[in-house]
N, C-alpha and C positions, 0 to 999 in steps of 0.2 A: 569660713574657718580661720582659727588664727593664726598670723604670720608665725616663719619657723621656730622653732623652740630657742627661746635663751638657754644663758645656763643653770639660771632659778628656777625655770620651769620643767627642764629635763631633770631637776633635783627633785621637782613634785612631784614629777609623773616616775620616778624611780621608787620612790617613798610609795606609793600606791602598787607601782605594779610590784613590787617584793612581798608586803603584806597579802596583796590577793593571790599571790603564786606559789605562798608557803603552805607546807601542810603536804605535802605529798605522802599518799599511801596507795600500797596495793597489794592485794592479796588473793592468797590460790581461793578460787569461786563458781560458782555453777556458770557465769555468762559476764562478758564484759559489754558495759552498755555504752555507749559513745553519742554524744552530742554533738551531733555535726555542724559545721559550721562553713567560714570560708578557708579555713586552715586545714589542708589535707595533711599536715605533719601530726594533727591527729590519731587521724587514719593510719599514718603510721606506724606509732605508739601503740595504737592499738594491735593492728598486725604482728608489731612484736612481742606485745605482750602473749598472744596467742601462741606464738611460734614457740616461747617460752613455756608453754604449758600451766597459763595464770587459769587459763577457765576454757573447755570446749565447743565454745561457740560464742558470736559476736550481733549485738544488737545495734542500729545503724538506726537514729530516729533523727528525724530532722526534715521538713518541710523548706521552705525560706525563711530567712530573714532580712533583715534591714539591708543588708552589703547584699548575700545570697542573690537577691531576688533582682539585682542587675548584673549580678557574673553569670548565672546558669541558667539555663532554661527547663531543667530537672529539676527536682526535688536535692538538698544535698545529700539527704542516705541514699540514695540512688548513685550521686557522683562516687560517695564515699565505697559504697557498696562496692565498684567497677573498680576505684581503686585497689579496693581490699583482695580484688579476686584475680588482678595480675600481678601480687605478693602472693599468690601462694593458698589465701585462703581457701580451703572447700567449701561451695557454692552450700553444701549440707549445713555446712557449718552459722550461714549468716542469716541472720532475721533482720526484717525492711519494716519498721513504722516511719511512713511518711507524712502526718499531717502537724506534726508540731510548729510549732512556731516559737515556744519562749522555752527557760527549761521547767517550769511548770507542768507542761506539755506534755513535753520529753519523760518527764518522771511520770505520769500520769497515764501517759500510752501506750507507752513501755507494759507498765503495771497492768493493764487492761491485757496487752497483747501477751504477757506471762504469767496469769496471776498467782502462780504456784511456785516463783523465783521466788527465794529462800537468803543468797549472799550475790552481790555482784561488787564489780568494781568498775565505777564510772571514769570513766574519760572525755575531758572537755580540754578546751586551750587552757594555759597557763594563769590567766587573768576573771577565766571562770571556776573555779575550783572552789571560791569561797561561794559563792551564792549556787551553785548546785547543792553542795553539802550543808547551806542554810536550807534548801528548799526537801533535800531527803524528811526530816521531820514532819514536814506539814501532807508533802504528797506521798511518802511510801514511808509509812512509822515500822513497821514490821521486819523492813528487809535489813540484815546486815552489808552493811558499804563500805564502802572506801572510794575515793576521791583523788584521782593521779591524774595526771598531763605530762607531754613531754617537756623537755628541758629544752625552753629557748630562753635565750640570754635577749635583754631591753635593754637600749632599745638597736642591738645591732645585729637580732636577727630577727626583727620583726616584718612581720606578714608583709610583702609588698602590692598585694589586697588594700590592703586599709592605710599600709604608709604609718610613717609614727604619730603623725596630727591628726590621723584617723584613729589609732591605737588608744590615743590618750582622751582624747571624746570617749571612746568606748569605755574605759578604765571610770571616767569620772560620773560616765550614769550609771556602771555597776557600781559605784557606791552612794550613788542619791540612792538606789531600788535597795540597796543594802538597808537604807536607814528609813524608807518606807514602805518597804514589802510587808513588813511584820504587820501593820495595823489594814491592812487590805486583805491579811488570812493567803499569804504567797511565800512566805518563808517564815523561818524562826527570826525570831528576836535576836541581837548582834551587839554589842559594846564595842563600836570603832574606837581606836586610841586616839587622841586627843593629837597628834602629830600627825596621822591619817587623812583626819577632819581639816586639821590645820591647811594642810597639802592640798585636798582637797578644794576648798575654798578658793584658797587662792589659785587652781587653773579655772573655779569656774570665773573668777572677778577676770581671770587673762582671756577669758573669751570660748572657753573650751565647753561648750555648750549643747551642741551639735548632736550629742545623745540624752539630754535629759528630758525628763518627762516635764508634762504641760505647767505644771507648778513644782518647783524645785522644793525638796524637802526640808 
């Protein structure tokens, strides 16, 4: 991994994480669906959104992943699940798809396990917000969405999971998958801005590598 962030490269990885973080919506809906991850401030969010009265019941999908699969020994909507249910949530209230692994998955098993969900409002971290809401099109064209996360500020309240050198790896493959998911049939089509791209480039020339896939896009 690469040594700690300069102050050029904390300007990349700021330029990345604002773009993928924007966009926040949510709205009153039959089920809020959550992408579990290693961030339970999710799980938060989503509790409170419920508390709020966004949607009467809570879908929790999520299998491992990349980080997951060396912090838990559970599935994470099972972590998230146990979370969700010493806030308050009722047990009536939560559905468990456990086999995902990517948010392909997550939409896709979701959709299997509800197929008569109509509007939801997903919840993911802050840094996934855009490539779930690219991948709503290709895996659930039908349902009405919306695409929120909580409000964490980058990089000084970032996950101490992953650390900010882990953060910004992550940040920099969800935007190679951004700009090659489309021709795989994994997401829609995307117009990254040219200062995005720029940004981009330049963590991965800094070394920031550690999440991309086998041929960079």
């Amino acid at each position: 991994m690469p040594e700690p962030c300069a102050t050029a490269t904390l300007a990349h990885a700021t330029r990345l994480w604002e773009y993928l973080a924007s966009g926040r919506q949510r709205q009153v809906c039959e089920a809020i669906v959550v992408c579990c991850s290693y961030d339970l401030r999710v799980a938060d969010h989503a509790c409170a959104l419920f508390h709020q009265g966004l949607a009467p019941r809570i879908v929790f999908t999520g299998k491992t992943g990349t980080w997951t699969r060396h912090l838990w020994s559970r599935p994470e909507s099972h972590i998230f699940r146990d979370h969700a249910l010493a806030q308050g949530i009722p047990p009536e209230a939560i559905l468990v798809e456990d086999r995902a692994t990517n948010f392909g998955e997550n939409l896709r098993f979701t959709r299997a396990l509800l197929p008569n969900l109509q509007s939801a409002t997903f919840v993911t971290k802050p840094n996934s917000m855009l490539r779930v809401a690219l991948s709503l099109p290709i895996q659930w064209q039908e349902i009405t969405a919306c695409v929120d996360a909580p409000e964490i500020r980058f990089p000084e309240e970032t996950s101490n999971v992953v650390g900010i050198l882990g953060l910004i790896e992550e940040m920099v493959g969800d935007v190679q998958r951004i700009q090659a998911y489309p021709a795989l049939g994994f997401q829609a089509p995307h117009a990254l801005p040219e200062a995005v791209l720029e940004s981009w480039q330049a963590l991965v020339e800094a070394g920031f590598t550690g999440h991309l896939m086998s041929k960079p896009a």
